[in-house]
C-alpha positions as CSV (number, residue, x, y, z in Angstrom):
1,X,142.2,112.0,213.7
2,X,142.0,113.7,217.1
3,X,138.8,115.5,218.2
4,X,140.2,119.0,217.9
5,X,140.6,118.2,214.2
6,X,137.7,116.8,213.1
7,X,136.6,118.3,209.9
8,X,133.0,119.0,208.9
9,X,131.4,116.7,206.5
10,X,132.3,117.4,203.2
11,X,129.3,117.1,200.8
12,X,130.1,120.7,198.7
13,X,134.1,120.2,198.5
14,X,136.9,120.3,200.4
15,X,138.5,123.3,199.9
16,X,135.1,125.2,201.6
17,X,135.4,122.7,204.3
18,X,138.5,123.7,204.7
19,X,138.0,127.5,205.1
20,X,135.2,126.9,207.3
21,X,137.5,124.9,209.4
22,X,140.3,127.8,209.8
23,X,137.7,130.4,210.4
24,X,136.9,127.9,213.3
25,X,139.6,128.6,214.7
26,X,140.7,131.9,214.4
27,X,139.1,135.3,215.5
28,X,139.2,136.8,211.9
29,X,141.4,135.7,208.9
30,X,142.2,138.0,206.0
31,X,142.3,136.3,201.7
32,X,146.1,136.3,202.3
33,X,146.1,134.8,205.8
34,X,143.8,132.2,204.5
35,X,145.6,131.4,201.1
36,X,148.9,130.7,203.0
37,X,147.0,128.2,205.8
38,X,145.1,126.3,203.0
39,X,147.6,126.5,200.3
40,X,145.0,128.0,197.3
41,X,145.5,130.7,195.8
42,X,143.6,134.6,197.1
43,X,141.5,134.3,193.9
44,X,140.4,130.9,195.0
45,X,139.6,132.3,198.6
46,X,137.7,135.2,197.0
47,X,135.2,132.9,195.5
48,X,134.7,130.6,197.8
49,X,134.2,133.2,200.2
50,X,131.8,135.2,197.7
51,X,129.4,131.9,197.6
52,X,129.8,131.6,201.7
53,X,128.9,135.3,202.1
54,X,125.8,134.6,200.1
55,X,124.9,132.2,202.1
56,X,125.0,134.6,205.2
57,X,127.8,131.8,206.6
58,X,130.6,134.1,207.1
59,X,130.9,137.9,207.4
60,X,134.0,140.3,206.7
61,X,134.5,143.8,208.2
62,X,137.5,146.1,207.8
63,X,140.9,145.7,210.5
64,X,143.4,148.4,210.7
65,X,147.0,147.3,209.9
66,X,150.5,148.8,212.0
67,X,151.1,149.5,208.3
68,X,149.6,149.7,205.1
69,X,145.6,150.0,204.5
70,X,143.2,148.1,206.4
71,X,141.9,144.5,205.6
72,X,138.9,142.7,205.3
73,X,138.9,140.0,208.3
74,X,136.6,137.3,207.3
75,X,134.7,135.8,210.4
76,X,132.1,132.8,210.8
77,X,128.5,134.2,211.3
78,X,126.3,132.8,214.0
79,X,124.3,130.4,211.1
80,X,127.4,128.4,210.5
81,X,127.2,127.0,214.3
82,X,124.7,124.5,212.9
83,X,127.4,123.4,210.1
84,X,130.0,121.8,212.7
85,X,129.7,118.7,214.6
86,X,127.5,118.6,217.8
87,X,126.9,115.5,220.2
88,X,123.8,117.3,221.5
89,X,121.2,114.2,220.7
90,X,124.2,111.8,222.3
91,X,124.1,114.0,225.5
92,X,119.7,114.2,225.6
93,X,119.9,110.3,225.3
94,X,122.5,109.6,228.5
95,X,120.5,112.2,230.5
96,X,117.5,110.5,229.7
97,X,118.5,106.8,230.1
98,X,120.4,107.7,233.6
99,X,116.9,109.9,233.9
100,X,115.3,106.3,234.2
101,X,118.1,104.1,236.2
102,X,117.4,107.2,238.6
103,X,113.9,107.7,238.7
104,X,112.2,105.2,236.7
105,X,110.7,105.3,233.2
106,X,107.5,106.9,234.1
107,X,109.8,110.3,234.8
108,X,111.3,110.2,231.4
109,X,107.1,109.6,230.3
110,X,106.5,113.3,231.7
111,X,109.0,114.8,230.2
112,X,108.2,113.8,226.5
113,X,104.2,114.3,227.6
114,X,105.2,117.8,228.4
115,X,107.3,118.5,225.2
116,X,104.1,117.1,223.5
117,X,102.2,119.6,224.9
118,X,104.5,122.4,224.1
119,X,104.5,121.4,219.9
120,X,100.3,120.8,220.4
121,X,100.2,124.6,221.8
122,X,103.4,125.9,218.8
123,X,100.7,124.0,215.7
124,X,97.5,124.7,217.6
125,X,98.3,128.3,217.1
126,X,98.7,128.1,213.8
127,X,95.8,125.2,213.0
128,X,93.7,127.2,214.7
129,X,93.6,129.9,212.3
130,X,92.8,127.6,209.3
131,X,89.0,127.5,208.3
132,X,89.4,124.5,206.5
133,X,90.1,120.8,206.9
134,X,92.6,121.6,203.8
135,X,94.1,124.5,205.7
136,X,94.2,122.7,208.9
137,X,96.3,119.8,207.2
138,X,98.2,122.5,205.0
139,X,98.8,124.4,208.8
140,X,99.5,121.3,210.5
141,X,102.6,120.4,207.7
142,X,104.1,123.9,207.5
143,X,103.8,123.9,211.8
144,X,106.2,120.7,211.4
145,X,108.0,122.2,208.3
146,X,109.2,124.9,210.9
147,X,110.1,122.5,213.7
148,X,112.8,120.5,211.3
149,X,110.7,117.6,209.8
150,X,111.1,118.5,205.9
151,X,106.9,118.0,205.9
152,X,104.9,117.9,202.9
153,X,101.2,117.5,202.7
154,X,98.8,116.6,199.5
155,X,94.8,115.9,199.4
156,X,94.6,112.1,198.0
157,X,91.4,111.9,198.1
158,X,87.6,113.3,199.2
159,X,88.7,114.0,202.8
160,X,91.7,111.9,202.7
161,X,95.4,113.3,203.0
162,X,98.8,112.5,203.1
163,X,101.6,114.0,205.5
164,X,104.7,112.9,204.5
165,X,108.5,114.0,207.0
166,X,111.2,113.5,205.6
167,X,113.4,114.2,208.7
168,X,113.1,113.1,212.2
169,X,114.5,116.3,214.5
170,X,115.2,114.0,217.4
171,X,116.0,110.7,215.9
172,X,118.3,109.9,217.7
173,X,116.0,110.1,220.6
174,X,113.3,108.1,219.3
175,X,115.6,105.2,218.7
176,X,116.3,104.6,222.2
177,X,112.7,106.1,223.1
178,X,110.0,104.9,221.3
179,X,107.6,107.0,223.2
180,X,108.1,110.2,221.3
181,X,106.8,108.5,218.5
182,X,103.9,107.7,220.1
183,X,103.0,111.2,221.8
184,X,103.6,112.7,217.9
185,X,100.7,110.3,216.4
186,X,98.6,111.3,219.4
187,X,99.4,115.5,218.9
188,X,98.0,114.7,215.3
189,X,95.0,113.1,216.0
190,X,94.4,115.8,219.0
191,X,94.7,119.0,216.6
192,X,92.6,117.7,213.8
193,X,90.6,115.6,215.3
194,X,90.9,112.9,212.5
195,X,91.8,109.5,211.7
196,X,95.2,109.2,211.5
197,X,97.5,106.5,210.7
198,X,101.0,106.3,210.6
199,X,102.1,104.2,207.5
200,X,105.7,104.8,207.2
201,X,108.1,105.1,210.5
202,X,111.9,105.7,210.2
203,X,112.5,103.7,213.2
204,X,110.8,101.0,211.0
205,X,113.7,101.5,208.6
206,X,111.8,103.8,205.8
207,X,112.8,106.5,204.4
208,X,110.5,108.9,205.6
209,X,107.4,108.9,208.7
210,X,104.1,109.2,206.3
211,X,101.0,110.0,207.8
212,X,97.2,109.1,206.2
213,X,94.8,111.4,207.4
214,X,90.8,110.9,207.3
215,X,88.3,114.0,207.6
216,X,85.5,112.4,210.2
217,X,81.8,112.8,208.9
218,X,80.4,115.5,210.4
219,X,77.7,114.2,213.0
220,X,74.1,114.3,211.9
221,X,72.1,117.1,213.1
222,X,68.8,116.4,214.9
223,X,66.1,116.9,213.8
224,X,63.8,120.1,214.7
């Protein structure tokens, strides 16, 4: 199988895969047009194109015709970019490891220091606003949620809590640099200013990164 036809994973069927594909490469295809390059029938097209218009993955809008009434064309919306192969973690990870044959290691240290601070200012917007230790923790999870990390959060104990991600946005990464890992842990224990532990890692092999999560004791107050 060449690059150029590479088809798309194909978890929900082939014959969707398949559309998705000739949209690809087209600029507009009517039911007809479609039928004929797939070899379904139009009322097959129409329903698979029904469920991908739901989902907001394709978009039709009316083409005249040298004869006869216009068409729908069907074309690929801008949300279905994220549905087709992309070496984009493949690239970040040969910029990075030529990053440190060309400057050294400590360069490539900067760089994930700097994206640490960028997440610690996205969640310490929206930790900030919690009043809370359970609504820091709930902020913190649904700051990650938004970033790609499928995070949820419970309370597991007095003071104790459990974030759980069940995704790793730059995994890829943080196989070939650990450090990322590292400067996450440290962004946690920096907003909430708690104990944290890691006690799952998915460059450990599990299948999630869990964190435990300890409310500190509030210091005494002296006395008047």
């Amino acid at each position: 199988m060449t690059r150029n036809d590479e088809a798309l994973p194909a978890p929900r069927g082939k014959t969707r895969n398949d559309i998705l594909n000739a949209l690809k490469r087209a600029d507009g295809l009517t039911v007809d047009q479609l039928s004929r390059g797939i070899g379904i029938t139009p009322m097959a097209v129409r329903k698979h194109l029904a469920a991908l218009e739901r989902e907001e993955l394709v978009a039709a809008e009316l083409v005249r015709r040298p004869v006869g009434r216009p068409a729908r064309a069907y074309r690929l919306t801008s949300q279905s970019e994220s549905l087709f192969p992309r070496g984009y973690d493949s690239i970040a990870v040969e910029f990075l490891s030529d990053l440190v044959m060309m400057d050294g290691p400590e360069k490539v240290d900067l760089l994930f220091n700097r994206r640490a601070d960028r997440a610690y200012a996205f969640l310490e917007a929206r930790v900030s606003r919690a009043r809370s230790f359970d609504e820091q923790v709930a902020a913190l999870a649904s700051g990650m949620d938004e970033l790609g990390y499928l995070t949820q959060w419970e309370k597991t104990g007095p003071g104790a809590y459990a974030v759980r991600q069940y995704n790793c946005a730059i995994q890829k990464i943080a196989m070939t640099f650990p450090q990322a890992c590292y400067y996450e842990l440290e962004t946690y224990r920096r907003l909430l200013n708690a104990e944290v532990e890691r006690v799952c890692h998915l460059m450990a092999g599990d299948h999630m990164c869990s964190y435990v999560i300890r409310q500190r004791a509030p210091a005494p107050t002296a006395p008047q």
